[in-house]
N, C-alpha and C positions, 0 to 999 in steps of 0.2 A: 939118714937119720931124721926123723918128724922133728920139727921146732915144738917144744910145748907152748899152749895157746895161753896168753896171761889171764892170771888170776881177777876179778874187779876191782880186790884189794890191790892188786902190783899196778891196776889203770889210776886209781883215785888220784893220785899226786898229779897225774897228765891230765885229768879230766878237770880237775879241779882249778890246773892253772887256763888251760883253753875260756872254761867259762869266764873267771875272771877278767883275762884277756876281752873277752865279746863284752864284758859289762862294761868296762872301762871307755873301750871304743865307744859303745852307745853311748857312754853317759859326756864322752867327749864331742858328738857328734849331734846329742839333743842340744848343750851348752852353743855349740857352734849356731845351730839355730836359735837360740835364745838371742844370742847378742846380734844377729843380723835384722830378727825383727822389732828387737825393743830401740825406743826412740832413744836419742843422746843425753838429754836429760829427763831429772825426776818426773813421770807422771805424774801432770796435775790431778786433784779432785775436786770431783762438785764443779762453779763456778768459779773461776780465781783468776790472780793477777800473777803469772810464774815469771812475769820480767815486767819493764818501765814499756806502755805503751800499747801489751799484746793481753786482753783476754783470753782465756780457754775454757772451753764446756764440757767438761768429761762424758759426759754422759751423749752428748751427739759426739762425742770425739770430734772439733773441731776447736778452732783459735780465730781469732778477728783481731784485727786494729783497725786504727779511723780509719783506713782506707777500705774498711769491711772485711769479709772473708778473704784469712792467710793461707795458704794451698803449703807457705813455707816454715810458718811456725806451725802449722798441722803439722808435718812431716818432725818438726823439731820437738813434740815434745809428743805425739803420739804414734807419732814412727811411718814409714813408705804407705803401709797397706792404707791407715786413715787417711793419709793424703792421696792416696790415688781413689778411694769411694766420691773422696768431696770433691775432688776433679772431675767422675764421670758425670757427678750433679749440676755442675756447672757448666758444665757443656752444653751452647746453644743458647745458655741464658744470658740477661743481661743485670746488671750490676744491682744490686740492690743499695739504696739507701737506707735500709734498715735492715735491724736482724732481732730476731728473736734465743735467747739463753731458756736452756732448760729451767730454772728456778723461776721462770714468768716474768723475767725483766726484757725489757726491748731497748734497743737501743737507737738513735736517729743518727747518721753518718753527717746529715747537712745543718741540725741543729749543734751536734755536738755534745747531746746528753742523754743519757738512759735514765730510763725509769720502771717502775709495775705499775700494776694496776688495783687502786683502793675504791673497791666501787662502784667503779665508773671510772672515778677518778683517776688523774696520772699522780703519784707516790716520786718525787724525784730520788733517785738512787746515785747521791753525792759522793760517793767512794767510787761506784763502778764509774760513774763519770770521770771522776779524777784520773783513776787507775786507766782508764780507755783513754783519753783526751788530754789530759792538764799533765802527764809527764813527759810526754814530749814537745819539745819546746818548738811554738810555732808562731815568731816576732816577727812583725814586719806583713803581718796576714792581707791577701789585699793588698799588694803595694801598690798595685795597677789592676784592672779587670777594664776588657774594650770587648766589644761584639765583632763578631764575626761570621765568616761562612764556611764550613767546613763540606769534604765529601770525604765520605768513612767508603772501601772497599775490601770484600776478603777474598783475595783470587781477584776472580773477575763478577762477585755478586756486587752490586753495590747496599750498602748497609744503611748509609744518612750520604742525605745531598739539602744541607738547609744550612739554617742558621747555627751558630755555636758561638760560647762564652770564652773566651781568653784570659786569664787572671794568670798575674806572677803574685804566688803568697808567698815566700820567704827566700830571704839571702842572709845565710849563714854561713861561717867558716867554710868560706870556698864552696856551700853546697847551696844551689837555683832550685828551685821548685815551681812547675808550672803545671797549671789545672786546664782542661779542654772538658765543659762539658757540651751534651748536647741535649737538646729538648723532648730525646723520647728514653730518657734517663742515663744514658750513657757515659760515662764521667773516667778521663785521662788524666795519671798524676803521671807528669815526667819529672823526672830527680835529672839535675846534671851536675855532676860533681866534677869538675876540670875539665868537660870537654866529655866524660863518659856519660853518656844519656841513655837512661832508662826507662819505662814506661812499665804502672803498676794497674791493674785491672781486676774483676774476678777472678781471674783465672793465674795472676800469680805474676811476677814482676818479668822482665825480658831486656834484652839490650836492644837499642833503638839506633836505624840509622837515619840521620839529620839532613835536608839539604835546602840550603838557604836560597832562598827567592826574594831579598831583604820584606817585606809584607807579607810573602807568602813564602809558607814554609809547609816540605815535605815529610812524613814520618814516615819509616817503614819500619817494621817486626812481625816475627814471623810471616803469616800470610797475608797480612792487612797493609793497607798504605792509608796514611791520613792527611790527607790535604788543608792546609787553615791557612786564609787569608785575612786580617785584622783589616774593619772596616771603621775609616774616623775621617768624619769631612778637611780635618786638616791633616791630615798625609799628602806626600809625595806621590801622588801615584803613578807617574814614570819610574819610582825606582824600583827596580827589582835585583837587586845585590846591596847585603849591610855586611855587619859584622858580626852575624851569627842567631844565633835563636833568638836572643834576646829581642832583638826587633821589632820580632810579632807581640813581645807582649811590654815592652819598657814603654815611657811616658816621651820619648826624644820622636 
């Protein structure tokens, strides 16, 4: 005996729930992608201050602090993709001391203040300033700065073999901060919080490892080694073991 073949009226109810079913999955599967490429928080707009310390530029999608371009508040408030374009740009380059914001302000990393342009004129822009510089608190600036010689290498290129600055600016709640810059702009902030030291640059903060030559001291991260030896007529210079980073840059 033949099966009769159904009618479109006897399908509709089966057809009807299929489609739905594929809608649902899509519309669960575009969601899925929404929330993997949106950043973790509110995107900023325009120029603006979305926390204590970090600008953002919406419009180049990128973020700065005084230490310049963040690769990590990129990622934090315009999500992986912008921060992986602003990493391919940064790649090869060296640090800048300055940056420029879509709204025609610039800002100085070693003066410590932004402004535009009236003119000719520099217009200071005392909020961006603020917002960029005066929230995060940085006492004690300066506690020491002594010269130096450093040899910067990545692999086996060698990058600097000269002179370099030494400065410890701040000691706060158990947190060290020292600066290494060198003369063809190149400029090392290492954080040491208890003994965890880290080192911040264009390209985005890294953990650092330490080894004390009390005057001379080793850095390594990632593929770079940074050699600094602090030069001052009244040092020891037989000693080579102290008690830690601090050496190269304390006043003892």
């Amino acid at each position: 005996m033949t099966t009769p073949t159904p009618t479109i009226r006897q399908l509709l109810p089966e057809l009807r729930e299929r489609s739905l079913t594929a809608l649902a999955a899509g519309a669960a599967a575009i969601a899925g992608l929404l929330c993997t490429a949106a950043p973790a928080d509110a995107l900023p707009r325009g120029v603006s201050s979305p926390s204590d310390g970090v600008i953002c530029d919406a419009a180049a999608q990128s973020c700065y602090t005084r230490d310049g371009v963040s690769l990590q508040d990129t990622r934090r408030y315009f999500g992986p993709q912008a921060e992986r374009r602003l990493w391919v740009d940064l790649i090869g380059r060296r640090p800048s001391q300055e940056f420029s914001l879509s709204n025609g302000t610039r800002c100085d990393l070693r003066e410590e203040t932004c402004w535009s342009d009236n003119g000719g004129r520099r217009r200071p822009e005392q909020t961006m300033t603020r917002d960029l510089f005066a929230k995060v608190s940085r006492p004690d600036r300066d506690v020491t700065s002594y010269q130096g010689r450093c040899s910067l290498v990545d692999g086996t290129t060698v990058l600097h073999n000269g002179d370099c600055a030494l400065r410890l600016v701040e000691r706060r709640n158990g947190v060290t901060r020292y600066v290494v810059t060198q003369p063809d702009g190149r400029r090392f902030n290492f954080t040491d919080r208890s003994g965890r030291l880290e080192v911040t640059d264009a390209t985005g903060t890294s953990a650092v490892t330490f080894i004390d030559h009390g005057y001379t001291g080793v850095f390594r991260w990632r593929t770079l080694t940074l050699v600094a030896t602090r030069e001052n007529q009244g040092l020891q210079r037989a000693r080579n073991a102290s008690d830690g980073i601090g050496e190269l840059f304390s006043d003892r």
